[in-house]
PDB file of N, CA, C and O in Angstrom:
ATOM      1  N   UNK A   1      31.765   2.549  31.448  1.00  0.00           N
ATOM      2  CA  UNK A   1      32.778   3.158  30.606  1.00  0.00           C
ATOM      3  C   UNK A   1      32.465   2.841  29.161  1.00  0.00           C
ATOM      4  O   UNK A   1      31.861   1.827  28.811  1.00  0.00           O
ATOM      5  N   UNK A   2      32.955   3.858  28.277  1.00  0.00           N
ATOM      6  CA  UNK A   2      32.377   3.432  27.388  1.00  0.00           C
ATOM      7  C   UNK A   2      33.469   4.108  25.935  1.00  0.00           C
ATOM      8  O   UNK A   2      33.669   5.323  25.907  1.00  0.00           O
ATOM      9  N   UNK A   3      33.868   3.524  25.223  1.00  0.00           N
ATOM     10  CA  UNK A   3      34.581   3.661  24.181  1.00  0.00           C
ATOM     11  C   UNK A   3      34.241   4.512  23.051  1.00  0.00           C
ATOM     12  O   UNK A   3      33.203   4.217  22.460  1.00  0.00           O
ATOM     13  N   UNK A   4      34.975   5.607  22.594  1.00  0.00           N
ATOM     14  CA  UNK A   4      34.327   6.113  21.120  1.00  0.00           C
ATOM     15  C   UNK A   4      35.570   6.246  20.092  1.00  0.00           C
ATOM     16  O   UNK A   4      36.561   6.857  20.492  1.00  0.00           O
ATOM     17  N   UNK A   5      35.564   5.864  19.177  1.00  0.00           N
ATOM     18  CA  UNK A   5      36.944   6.084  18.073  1.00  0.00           C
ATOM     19  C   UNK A   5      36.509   6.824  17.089  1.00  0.00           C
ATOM     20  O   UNK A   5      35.603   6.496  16.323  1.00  0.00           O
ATOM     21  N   UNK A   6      37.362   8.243  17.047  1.00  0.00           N
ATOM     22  CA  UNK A   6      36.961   9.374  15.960  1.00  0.00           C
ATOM     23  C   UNK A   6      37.831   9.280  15.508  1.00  0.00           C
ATOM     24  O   UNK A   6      38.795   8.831  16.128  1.00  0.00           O
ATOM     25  N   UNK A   7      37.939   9.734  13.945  1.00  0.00           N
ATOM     26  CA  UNK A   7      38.986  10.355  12.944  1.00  0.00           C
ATOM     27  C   UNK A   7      38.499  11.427  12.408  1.00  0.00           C
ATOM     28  O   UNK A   7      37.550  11.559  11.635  1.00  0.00           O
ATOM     29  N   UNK A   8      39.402  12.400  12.993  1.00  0.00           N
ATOM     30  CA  UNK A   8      39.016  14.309  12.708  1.00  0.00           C
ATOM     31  C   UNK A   8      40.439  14.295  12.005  1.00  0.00           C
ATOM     32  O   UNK A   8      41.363  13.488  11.907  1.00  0.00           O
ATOM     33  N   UNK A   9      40.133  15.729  11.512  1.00  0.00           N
ATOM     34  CA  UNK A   9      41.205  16.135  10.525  1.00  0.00           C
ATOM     35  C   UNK A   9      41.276  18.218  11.135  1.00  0.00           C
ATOM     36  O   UNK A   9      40.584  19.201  10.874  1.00  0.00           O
ATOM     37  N   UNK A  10      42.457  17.975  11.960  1.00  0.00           N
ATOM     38  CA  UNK A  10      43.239  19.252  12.383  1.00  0.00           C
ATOM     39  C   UNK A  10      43.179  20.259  11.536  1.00  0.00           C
ATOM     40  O   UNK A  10      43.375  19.812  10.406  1.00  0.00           O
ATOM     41  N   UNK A  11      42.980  21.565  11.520  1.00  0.00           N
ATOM     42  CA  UNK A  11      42.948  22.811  10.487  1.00  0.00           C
ATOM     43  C   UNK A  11      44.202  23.143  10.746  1.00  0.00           C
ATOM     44  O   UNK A  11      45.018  22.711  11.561  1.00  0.00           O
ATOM     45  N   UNK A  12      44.254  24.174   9.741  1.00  0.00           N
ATOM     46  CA  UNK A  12      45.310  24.698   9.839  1.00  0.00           C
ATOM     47  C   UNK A  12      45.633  25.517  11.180  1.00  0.00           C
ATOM     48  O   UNK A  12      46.745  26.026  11.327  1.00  0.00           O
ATOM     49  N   UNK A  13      44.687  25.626  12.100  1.00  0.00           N
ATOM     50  CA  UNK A  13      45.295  26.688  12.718  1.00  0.00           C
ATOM     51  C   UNK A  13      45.685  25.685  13.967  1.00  0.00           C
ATOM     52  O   UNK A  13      46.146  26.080  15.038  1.00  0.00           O
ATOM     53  N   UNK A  14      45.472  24.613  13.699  1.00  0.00           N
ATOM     54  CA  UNK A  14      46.480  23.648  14.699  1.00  0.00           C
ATOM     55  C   UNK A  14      45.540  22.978  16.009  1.00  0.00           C
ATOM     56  O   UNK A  14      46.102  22.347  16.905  1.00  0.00           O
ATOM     57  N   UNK A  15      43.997  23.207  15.995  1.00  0.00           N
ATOM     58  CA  UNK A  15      43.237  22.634  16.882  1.00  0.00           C
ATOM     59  C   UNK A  15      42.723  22.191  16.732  1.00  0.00           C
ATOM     60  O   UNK A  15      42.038  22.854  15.954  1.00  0.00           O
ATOM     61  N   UNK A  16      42.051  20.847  16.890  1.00  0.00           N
ATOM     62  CA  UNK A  16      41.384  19.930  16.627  1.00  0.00           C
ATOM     63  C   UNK A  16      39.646  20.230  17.732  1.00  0.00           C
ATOM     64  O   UNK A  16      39.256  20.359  18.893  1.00  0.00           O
ATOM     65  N   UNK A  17      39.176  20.199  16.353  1.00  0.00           N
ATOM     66  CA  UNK A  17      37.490  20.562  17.711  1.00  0.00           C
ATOM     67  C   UNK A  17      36.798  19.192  17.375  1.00  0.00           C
ATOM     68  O   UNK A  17      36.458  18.766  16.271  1.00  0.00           O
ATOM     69  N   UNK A  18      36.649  18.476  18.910  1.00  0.00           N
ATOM     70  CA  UNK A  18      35.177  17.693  18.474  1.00  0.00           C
ATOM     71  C   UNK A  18      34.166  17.698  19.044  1.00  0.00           C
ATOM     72  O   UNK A  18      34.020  18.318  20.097  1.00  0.00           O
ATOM     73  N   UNK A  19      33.042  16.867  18.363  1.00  0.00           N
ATOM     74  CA  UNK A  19      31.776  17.113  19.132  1.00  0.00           C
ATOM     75  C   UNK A  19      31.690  15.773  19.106  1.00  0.00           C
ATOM     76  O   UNK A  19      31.852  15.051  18.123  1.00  0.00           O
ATOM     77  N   UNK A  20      31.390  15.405  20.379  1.00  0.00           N
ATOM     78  CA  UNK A  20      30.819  14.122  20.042  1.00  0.00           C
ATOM     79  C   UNK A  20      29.575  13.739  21.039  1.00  0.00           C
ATOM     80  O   UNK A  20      29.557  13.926  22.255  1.00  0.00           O
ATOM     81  N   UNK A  21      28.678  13.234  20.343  1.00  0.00           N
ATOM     82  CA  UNK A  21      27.100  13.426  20.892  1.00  0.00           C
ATOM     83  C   UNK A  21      27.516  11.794  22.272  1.00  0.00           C
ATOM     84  O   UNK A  21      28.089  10.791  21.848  1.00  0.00           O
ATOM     85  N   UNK A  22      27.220  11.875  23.304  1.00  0.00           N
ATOM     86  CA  UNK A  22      26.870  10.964  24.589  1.00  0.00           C
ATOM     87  C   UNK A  22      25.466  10.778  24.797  1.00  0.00           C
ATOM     88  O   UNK A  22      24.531  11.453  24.366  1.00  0.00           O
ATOM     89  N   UNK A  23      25.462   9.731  25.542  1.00  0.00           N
ATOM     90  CA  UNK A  23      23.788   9.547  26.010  1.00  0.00           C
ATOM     91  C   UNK A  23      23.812   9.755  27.472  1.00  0.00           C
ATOM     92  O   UNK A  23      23.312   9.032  28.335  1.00  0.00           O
ATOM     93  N   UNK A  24      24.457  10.835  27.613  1.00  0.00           N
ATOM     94  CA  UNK A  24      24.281  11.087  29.302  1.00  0.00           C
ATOM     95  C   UNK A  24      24.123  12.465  29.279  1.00  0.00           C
ATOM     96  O   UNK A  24      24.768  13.162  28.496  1.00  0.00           O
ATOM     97  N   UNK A  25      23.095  13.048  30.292  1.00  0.00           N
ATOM     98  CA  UNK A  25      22.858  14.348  30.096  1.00  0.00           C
ATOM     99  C   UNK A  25      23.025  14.626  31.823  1.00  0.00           C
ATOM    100  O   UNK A  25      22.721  13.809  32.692  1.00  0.00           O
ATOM    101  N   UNK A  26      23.531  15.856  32.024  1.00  0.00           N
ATOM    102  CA  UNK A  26      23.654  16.917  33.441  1.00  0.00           C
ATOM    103  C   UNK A  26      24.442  15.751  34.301  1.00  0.00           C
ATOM    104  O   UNK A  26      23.925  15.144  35.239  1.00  0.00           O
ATOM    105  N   UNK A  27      25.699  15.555  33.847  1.00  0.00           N
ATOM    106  CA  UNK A  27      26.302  14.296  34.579  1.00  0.00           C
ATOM    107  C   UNK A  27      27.962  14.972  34.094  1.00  0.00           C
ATOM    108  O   UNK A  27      28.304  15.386  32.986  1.00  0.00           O
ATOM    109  N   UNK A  28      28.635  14.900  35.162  1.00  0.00           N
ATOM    110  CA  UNK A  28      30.331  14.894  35.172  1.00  0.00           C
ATOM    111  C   UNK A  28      31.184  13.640  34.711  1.00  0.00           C
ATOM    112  O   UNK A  28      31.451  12.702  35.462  1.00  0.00           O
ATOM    113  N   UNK A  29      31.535  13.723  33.536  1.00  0.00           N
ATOM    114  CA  UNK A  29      32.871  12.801  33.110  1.00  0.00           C
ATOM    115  C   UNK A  29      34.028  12.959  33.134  1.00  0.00           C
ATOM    116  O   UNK A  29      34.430  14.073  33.472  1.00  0.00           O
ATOM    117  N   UNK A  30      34.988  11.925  32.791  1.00  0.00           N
ATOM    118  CA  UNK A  30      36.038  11.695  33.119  1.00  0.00           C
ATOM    119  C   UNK A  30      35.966  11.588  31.511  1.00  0.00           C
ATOM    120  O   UNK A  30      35.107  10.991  30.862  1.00  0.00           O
ATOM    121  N   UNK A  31      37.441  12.551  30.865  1.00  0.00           N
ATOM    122  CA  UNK A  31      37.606  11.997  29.090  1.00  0.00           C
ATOM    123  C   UNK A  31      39.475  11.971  29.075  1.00  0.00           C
ATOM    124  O   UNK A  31      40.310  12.725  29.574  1.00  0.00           O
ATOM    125  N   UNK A  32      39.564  10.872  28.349  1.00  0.00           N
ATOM    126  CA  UNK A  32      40.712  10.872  28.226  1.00  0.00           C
ATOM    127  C   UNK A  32      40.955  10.833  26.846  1.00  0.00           C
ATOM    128  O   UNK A  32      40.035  10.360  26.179  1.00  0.00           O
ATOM    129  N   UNK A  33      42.045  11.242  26.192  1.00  0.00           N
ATOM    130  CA  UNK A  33      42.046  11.935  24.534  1.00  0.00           C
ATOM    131  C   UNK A  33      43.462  10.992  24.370  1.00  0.00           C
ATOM    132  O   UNK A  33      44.236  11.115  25.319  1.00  0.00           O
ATOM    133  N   UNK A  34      43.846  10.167  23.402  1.00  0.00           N
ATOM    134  CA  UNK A  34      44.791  10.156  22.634  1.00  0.00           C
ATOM    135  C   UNK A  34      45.185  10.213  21.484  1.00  0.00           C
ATOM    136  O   UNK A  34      44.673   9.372  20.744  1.00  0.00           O
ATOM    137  N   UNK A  35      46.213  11.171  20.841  1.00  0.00           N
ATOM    138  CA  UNK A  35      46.541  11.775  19.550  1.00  0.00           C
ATOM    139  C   UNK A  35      46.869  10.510  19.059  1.00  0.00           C
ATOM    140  O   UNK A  35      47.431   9.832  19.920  1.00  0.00           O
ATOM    141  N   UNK A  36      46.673   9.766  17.645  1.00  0.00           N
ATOM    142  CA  UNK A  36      47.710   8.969  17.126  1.00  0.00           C
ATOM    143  C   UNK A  36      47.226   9.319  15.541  1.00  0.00           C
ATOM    144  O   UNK A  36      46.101   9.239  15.049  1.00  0.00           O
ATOM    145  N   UNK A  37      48.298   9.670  15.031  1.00  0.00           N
ATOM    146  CA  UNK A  37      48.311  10.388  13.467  1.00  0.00           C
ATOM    147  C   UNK A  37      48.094   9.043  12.415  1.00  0.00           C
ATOM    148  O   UNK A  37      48.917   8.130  12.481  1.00  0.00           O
ATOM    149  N   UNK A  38      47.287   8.986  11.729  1.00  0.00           N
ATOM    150  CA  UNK A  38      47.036   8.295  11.152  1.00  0.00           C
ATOM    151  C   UNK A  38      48.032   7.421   9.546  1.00  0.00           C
ATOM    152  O   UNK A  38      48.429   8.294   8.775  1.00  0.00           O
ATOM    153  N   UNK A  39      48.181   6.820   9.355  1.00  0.00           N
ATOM    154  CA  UNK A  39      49.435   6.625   8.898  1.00  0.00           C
ATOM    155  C   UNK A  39      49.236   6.655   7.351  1.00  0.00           C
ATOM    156  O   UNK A  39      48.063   6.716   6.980  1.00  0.00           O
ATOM    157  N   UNK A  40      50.275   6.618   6.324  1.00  0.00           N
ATOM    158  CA  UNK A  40      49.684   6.218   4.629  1.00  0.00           C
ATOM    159  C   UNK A  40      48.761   5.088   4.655  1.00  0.00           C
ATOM    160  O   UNK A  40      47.686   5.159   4.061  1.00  0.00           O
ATOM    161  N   UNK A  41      49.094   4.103   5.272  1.00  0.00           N
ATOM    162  CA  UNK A  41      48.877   2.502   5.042  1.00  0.00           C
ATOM    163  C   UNK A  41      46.792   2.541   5.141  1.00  0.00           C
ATOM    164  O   UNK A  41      45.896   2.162   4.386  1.00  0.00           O
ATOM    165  N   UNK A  42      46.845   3.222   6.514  1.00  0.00           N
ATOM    166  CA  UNK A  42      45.634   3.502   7.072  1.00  0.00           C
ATOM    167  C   UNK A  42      45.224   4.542   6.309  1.00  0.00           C
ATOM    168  O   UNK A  42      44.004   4.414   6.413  1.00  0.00           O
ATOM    169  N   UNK A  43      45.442   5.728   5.435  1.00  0.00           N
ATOM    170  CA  UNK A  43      44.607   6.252   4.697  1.00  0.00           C
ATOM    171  C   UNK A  43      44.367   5.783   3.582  1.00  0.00           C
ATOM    172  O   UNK A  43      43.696   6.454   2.798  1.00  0.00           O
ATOM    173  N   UNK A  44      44.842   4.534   3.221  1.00  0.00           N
ATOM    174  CA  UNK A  44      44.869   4.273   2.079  1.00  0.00           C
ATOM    175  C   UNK A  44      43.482   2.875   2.195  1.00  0.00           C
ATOM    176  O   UNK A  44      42.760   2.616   1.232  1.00  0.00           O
ATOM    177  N   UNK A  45      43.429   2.510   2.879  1.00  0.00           N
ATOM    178  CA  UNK A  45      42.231   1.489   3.297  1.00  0.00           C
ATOM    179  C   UNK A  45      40.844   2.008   4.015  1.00  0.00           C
ATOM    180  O   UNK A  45      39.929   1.210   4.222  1.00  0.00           O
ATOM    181  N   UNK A  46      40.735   3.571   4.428  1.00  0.00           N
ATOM    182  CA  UNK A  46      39.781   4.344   4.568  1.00  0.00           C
ATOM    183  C   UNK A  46      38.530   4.202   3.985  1.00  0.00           C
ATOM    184  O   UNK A  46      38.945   3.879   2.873  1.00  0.00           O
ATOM    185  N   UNK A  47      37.614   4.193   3.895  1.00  0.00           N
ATOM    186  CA  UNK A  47      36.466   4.138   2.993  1.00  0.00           C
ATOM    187  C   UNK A  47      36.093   5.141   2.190  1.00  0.00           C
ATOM    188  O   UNK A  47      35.269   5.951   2.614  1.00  0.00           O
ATOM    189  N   UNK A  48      36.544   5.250   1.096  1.00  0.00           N
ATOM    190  CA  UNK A  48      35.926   6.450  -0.094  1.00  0.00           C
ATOM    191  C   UNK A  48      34.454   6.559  -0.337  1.00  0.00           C
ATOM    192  O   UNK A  48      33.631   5.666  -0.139  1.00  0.00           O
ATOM    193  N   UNK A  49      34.187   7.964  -0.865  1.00  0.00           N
ATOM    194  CA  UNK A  49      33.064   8.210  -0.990  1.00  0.00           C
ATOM    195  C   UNK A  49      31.503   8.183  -0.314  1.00  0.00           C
ATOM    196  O   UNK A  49      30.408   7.864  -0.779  1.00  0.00           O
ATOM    197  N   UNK A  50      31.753   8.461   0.430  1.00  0.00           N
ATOM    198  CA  UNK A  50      30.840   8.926   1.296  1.00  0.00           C
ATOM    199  C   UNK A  50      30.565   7.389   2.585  1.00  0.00           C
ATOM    200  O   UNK A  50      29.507   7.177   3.177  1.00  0.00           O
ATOM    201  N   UNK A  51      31.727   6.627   2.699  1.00  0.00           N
ATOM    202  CA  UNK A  51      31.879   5.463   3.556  1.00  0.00           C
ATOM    203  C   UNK A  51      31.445   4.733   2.921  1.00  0.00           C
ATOM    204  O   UNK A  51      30.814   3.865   3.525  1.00  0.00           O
ATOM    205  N   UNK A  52      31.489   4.629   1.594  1.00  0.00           N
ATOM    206  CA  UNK A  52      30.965   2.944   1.478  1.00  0.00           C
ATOM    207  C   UNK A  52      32.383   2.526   1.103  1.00  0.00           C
ATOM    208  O   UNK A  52      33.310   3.200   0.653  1.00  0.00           O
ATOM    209  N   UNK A  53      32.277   0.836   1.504  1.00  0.00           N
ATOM    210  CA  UNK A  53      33.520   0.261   1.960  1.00  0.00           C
ATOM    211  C   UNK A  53      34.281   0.251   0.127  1.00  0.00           C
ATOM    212  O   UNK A  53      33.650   0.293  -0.929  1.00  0.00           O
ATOM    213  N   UNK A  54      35.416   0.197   0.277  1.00  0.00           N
ATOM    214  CA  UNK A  54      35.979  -0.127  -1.199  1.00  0.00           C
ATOM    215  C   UNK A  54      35.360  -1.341  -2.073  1.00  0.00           C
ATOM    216  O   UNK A  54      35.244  -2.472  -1.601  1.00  0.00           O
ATOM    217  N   UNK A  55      34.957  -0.988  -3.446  1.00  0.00           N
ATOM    218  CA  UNK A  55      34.708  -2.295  -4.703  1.00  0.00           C
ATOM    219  C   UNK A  55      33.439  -2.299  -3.596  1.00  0.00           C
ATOM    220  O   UNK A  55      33.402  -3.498  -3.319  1.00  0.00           O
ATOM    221  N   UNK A  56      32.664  -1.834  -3.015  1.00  0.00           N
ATOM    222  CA  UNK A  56      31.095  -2.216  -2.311  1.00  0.00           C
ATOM    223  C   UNK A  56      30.413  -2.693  -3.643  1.00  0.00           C
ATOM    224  O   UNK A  56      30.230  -3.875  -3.936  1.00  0.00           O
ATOM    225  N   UNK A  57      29.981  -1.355  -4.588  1.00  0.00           N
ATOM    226  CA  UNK A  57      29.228  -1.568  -5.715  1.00  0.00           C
ATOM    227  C   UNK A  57      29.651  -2.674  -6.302  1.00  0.00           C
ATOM    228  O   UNK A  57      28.828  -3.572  -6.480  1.00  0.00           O
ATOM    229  N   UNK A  58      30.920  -2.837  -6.697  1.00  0.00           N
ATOM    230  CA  UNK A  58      31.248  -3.386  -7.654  1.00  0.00           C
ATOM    231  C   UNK A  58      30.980  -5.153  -7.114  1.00  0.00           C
ATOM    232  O   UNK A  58      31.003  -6.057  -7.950  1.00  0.00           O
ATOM    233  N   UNK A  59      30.787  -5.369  -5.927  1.00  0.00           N
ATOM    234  CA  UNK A  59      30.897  -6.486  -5.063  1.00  0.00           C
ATOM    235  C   UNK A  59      29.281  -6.937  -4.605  1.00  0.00           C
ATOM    236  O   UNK A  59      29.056  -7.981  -3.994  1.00  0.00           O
ATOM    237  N   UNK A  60      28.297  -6.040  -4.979  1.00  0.00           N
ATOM    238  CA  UNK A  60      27.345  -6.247  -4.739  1.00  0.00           C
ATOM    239  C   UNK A  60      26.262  -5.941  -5.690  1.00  0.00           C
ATOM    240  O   UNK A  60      25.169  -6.435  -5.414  1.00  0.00           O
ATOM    241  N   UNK A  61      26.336  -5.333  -6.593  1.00  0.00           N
ATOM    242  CA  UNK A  61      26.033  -5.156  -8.293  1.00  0.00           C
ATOM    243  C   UNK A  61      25.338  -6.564  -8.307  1.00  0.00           C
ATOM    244  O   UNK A  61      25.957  -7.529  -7.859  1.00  0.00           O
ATOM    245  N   UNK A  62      23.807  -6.739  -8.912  1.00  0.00           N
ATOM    246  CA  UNK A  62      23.420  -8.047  -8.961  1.00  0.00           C
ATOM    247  C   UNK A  62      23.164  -8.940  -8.549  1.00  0.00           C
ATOM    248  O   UNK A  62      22.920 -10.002  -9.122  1.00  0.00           O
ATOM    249  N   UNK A  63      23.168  -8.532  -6.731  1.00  0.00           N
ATOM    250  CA  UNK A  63      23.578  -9.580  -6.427  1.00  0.00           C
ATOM    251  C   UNK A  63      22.177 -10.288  -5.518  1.00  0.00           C
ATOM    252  O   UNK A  63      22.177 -11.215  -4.708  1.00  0.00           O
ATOM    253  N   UNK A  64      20.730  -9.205  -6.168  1.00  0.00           N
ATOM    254  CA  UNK A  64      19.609 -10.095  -6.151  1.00  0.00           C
ATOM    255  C   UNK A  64      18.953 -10.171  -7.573  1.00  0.00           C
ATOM    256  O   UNK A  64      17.809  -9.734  -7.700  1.00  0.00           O
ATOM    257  N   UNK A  65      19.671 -10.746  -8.743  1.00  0.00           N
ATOM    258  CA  UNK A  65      19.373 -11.367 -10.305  1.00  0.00           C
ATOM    259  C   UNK A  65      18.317 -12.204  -9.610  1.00  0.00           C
ATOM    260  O   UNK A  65      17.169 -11.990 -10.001  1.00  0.00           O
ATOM    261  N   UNK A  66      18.464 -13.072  -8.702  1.00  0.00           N
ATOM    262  CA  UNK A  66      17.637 -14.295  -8.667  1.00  0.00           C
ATOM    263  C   UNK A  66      16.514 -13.763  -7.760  1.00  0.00           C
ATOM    264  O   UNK A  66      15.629 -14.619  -7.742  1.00  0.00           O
ATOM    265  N   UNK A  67      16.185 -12.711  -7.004  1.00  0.00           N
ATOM    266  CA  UNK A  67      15.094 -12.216  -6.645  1.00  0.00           C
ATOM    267  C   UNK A  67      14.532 -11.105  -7.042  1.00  0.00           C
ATOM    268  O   UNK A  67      14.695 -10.079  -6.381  1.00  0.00           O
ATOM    269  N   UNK A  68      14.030 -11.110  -7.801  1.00  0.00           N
ATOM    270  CA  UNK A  68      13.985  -9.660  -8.435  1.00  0.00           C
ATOM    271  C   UNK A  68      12.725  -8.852  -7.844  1.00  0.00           C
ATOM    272  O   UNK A  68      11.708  -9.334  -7.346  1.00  0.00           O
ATOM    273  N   UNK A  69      13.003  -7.721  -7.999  1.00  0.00           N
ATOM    274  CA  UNK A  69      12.015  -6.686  -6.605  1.00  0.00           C
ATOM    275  C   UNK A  69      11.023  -6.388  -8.135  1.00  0.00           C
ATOM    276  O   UNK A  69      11.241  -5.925  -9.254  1.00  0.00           O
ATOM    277  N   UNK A  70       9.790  -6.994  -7.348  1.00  0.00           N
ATOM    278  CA  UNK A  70       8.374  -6.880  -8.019  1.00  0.00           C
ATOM    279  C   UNK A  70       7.641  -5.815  -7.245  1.00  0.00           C
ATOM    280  O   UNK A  70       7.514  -5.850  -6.021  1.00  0.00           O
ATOM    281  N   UNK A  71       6.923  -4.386  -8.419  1.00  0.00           N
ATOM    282  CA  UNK A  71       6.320  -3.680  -8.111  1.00  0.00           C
ATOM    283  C   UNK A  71       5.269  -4.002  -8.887  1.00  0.00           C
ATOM    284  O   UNK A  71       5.199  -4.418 -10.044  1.00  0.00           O
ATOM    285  N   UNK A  72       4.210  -3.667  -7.815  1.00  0.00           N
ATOM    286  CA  UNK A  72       2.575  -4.092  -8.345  1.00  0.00           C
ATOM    287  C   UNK A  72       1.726  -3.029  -7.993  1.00  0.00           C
ATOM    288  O   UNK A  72       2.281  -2.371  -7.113  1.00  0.00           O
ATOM    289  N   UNK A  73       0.449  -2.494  -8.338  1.00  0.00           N
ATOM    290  CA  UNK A  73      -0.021  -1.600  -8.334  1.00  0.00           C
ATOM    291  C   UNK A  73      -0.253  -1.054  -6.911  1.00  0.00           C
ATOM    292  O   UNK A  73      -0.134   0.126  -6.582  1.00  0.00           O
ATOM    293  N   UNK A  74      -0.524  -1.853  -6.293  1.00  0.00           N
ATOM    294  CA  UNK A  74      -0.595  -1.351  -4.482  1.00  0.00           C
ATOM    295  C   UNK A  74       0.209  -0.411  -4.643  1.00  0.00           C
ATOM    296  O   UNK A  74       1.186  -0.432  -5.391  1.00  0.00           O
ATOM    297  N   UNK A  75      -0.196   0.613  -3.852  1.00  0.00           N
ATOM    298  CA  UNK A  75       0.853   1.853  -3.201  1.00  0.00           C
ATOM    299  C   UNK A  75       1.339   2.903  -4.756  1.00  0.00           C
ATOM    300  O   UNK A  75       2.320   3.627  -4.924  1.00  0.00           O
ATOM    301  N   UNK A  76       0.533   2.675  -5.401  1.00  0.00           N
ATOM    302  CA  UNK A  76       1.138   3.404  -6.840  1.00  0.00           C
ATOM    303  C   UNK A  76       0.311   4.301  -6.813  1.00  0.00           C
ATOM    304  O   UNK A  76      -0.736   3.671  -6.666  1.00  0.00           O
ATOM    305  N   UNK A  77      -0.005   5.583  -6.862  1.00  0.00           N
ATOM    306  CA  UNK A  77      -0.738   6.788  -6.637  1.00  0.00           C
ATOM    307  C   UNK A  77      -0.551   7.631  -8.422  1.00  0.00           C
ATOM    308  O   UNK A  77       0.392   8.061  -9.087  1.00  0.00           O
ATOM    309  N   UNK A  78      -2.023   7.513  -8.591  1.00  0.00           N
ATOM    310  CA  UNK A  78      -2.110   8.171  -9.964  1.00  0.00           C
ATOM    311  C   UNK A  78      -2.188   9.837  -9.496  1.00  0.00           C
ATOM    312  O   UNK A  78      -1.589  10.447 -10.382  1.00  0.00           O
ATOM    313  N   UNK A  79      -2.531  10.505  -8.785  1.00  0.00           N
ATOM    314  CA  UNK A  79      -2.922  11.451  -8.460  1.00  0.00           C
ATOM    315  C   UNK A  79      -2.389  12.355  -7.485  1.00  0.00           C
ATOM    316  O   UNK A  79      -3.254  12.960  -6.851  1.00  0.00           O
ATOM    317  N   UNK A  80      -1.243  12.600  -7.204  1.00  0.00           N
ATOM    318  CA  UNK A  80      -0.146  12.920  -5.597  1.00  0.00           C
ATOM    319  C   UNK A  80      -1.261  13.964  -4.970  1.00  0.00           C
ATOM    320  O   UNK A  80      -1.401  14.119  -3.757  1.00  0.00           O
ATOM    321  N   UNK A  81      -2.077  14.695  -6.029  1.00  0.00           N
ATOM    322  CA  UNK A  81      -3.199  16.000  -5.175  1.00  0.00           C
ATOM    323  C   UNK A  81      -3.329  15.458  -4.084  1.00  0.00           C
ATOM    324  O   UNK A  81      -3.008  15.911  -2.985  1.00  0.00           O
ATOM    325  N   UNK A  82      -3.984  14.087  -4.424  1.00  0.00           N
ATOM    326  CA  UNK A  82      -5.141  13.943  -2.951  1.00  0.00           C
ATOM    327  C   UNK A  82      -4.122  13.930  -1.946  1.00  0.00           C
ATOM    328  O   UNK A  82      -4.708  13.918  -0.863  1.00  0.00           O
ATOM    329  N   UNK A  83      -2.563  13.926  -1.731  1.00  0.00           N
ATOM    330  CA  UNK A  83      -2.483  13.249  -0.392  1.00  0.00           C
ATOM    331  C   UNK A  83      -1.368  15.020  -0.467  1.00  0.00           C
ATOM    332  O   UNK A  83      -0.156  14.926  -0.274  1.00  0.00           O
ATOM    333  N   UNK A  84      -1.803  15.984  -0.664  1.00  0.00           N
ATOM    334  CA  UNK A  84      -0.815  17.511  -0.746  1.00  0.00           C
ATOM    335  C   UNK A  84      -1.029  17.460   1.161  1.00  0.00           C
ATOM    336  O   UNK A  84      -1.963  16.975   1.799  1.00  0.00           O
ATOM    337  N   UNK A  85      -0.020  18.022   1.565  1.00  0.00           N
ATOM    338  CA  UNK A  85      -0.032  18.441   3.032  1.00  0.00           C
ATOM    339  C   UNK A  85      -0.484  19.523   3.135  1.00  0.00           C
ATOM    340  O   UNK A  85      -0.478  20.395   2.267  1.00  0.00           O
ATOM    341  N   UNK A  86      -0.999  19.597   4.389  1.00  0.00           N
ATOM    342  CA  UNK A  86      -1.805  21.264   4.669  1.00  0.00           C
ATOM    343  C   UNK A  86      -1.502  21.753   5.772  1.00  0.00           C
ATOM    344  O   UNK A  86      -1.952  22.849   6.106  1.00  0.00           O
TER     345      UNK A  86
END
C-alpha cells in the first residue's frame, strides 16, 4: 500500500482531474480519494514561487562565504565549434 498526498485546485466547472503517475503497470487497484479543502492557515504556509520553502534565499544567501566555488581552466572551452552536434 502505498500513500500519495496531492493538492489540486478544482475549476470552475466543479471537477477535479488528476493524474498521478504509479510504478505499477497492467495491474488492478484499489483508490480511495478524500476531499479535505484546504484551509487560510494552510494556504498561507504553502511554498511560494515555484516551491521553494519561505525566506529559502534569504536563509541561505552566503551561506558558502567560507568555501568559495573555484573555477579553473579544466572544462573551459574556448571554441563551442568543435563539440556542435550532428
Amino acid at each position: 500500500m502505498q500513500t500519495i498526498t496531492l493538492n489540486s485546485r478544482v475549476g470552475e466547472d466543479g471537477i477535479l482531474h488528476l493524474d498521478i503517475p504509479v510504478d505499477v503497470t497492467n495491474a488492478d487497484l484499489s483508490i480511495t480519494v478524500i476531499l479535505q479543502p484546504i484551509t487560510d492557515s494552510e494556504q498561507e504556509n504553502k511554498p511560494k514561487g515555484k516551491g521553494w520553502p519561505a525566506n529559502f534565499f534569504e536563509e541561505t544567501s552566503g551561506c558558502l562565504k567560507d568555501t568559495p566555488i573555484i573555477i579553473d581552466s579544466e572544462g573551459v572551452v574556448d571554441d563551442l565549434e568543435d563539440f556542435k552536434l550532428t
